[in-house]
C-alpha positions in Angstrom: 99.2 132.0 -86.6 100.6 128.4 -85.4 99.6 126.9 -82.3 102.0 127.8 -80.0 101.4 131.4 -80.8 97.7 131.6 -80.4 97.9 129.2 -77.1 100.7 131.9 -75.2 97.7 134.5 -76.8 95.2 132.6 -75.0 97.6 132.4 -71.8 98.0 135.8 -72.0 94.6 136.8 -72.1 93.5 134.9 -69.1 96.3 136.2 -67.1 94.4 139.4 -67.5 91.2 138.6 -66.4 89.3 135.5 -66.8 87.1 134.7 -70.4 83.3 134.4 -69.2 82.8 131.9 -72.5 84.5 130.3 -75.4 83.1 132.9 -77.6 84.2 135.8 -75.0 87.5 134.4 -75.6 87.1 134.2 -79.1 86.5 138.1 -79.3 89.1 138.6 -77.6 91.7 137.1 -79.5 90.2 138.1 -82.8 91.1 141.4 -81.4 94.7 140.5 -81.5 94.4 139.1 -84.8 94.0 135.5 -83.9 91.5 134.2 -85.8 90.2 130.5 -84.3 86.6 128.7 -84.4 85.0 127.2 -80.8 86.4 123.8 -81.7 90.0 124.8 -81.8 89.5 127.1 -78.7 88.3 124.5 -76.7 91.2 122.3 -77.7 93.4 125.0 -76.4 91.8 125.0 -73.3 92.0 121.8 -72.8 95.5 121.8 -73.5 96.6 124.5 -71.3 94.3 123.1 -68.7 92.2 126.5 -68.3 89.4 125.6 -65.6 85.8 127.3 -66.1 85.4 129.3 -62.8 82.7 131.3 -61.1 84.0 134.0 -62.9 85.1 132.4 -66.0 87.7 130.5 -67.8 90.7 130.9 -66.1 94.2 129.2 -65.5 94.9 126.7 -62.9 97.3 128.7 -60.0 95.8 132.5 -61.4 94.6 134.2 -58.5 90.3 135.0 -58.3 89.8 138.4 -59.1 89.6 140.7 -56.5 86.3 141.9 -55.3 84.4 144.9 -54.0 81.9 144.0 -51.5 79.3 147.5 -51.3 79.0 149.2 -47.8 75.8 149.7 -48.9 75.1 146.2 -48.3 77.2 145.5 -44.8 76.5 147.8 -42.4 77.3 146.0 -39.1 80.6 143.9 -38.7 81.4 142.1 -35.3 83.8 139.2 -35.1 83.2 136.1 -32.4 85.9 133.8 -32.3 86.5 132.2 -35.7 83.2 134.3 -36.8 82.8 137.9 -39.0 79.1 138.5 -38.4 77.8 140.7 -41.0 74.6 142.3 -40.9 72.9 143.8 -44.5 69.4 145.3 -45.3 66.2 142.5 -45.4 67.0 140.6 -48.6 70.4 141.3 -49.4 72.4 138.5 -47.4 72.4 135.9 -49.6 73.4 137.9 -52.2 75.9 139.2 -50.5 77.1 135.8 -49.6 77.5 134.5 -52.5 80.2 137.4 -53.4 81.9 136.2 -50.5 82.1 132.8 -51.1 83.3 133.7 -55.3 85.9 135.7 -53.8 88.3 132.8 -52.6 89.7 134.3 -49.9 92.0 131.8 -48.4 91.0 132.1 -44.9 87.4 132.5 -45.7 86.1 128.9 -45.0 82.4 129.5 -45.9 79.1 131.6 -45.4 75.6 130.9 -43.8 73.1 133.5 -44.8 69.9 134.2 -43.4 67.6 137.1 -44.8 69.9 140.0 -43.1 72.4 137.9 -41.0 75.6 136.3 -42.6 77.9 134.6 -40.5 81.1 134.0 -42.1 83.4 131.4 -40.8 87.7 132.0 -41.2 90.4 129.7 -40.2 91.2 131.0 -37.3 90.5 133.9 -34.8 93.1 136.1 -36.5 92.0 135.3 -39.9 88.5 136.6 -38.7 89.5 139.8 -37.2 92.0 140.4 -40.3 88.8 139.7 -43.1 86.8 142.0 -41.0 89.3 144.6 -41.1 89.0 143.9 -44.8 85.2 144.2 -45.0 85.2 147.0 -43.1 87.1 148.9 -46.0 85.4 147.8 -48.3 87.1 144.8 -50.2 88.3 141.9 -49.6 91.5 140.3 -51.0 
């Protein structure tokens, strides 16, 4: 397989989803009959200038993938202003934060957690009341 084959492979792949690892990647493209070592893989993703995310190798401009925050864990949403207060069982805001923050929504700006208290802070007013329309069913995109 030349190069330029096994390189649109590897695009094509992390289209899908993003690789978690090299090897990951590897697999996967074995499973398309591309047969490559680590060394050459990391060439390629060097050359296509795939970045390693949160969630894996991915290409530069590919949207994050989108991500279901549990119910279970919110289970009070107010907005203040620019704020989405959350509120989640003892324990489980941080966690729950950190999904937040991997998600890369674009008005999202950042989290604060406390042990059961997140406060979320969006762009603007309207970007607040829109991601906790979002969080309220469920997912945020």
């Amino acid at each position: 397989m030349s190069k330029l084959t096994r390189q649109a492979l590897i695009r094509k792949i992390l289209e899908q989803a993003p690789a978690r690892s090299q090897d990951e990647l590897r697999k996967k493209l074995a499973r398309k009959g591309a047969r490559a070592n680590q060394a050459t893989i990391s060439r390629d993703i060097r050359e296509l200038g795939a970045i390693k995310t949160a969630s894996g190798y991915a290409l530069p401009g590919t949207p994050p993938p989108r991500i279901t925050v549990s119910l279970d864990h919110i289970y009070n949403i107010d907005v203040a202003g620019n704020l989405v207060i959350l509120r989640t069982p003892p324990g489980l805001a941080s966690p729950t934060a950190i999904e937040l923050d991997r998600a890369g929504h674009p008005d999202l700006l950042g989290t604060v957690a406390g042990d059961d208290t997140i406060f979320v802070a969006a762009r603007s007013a309207a970007a607040a009341a829109k991601i906790a329309k979002q969080l309220s069913k469920g997912t945020l995109a």
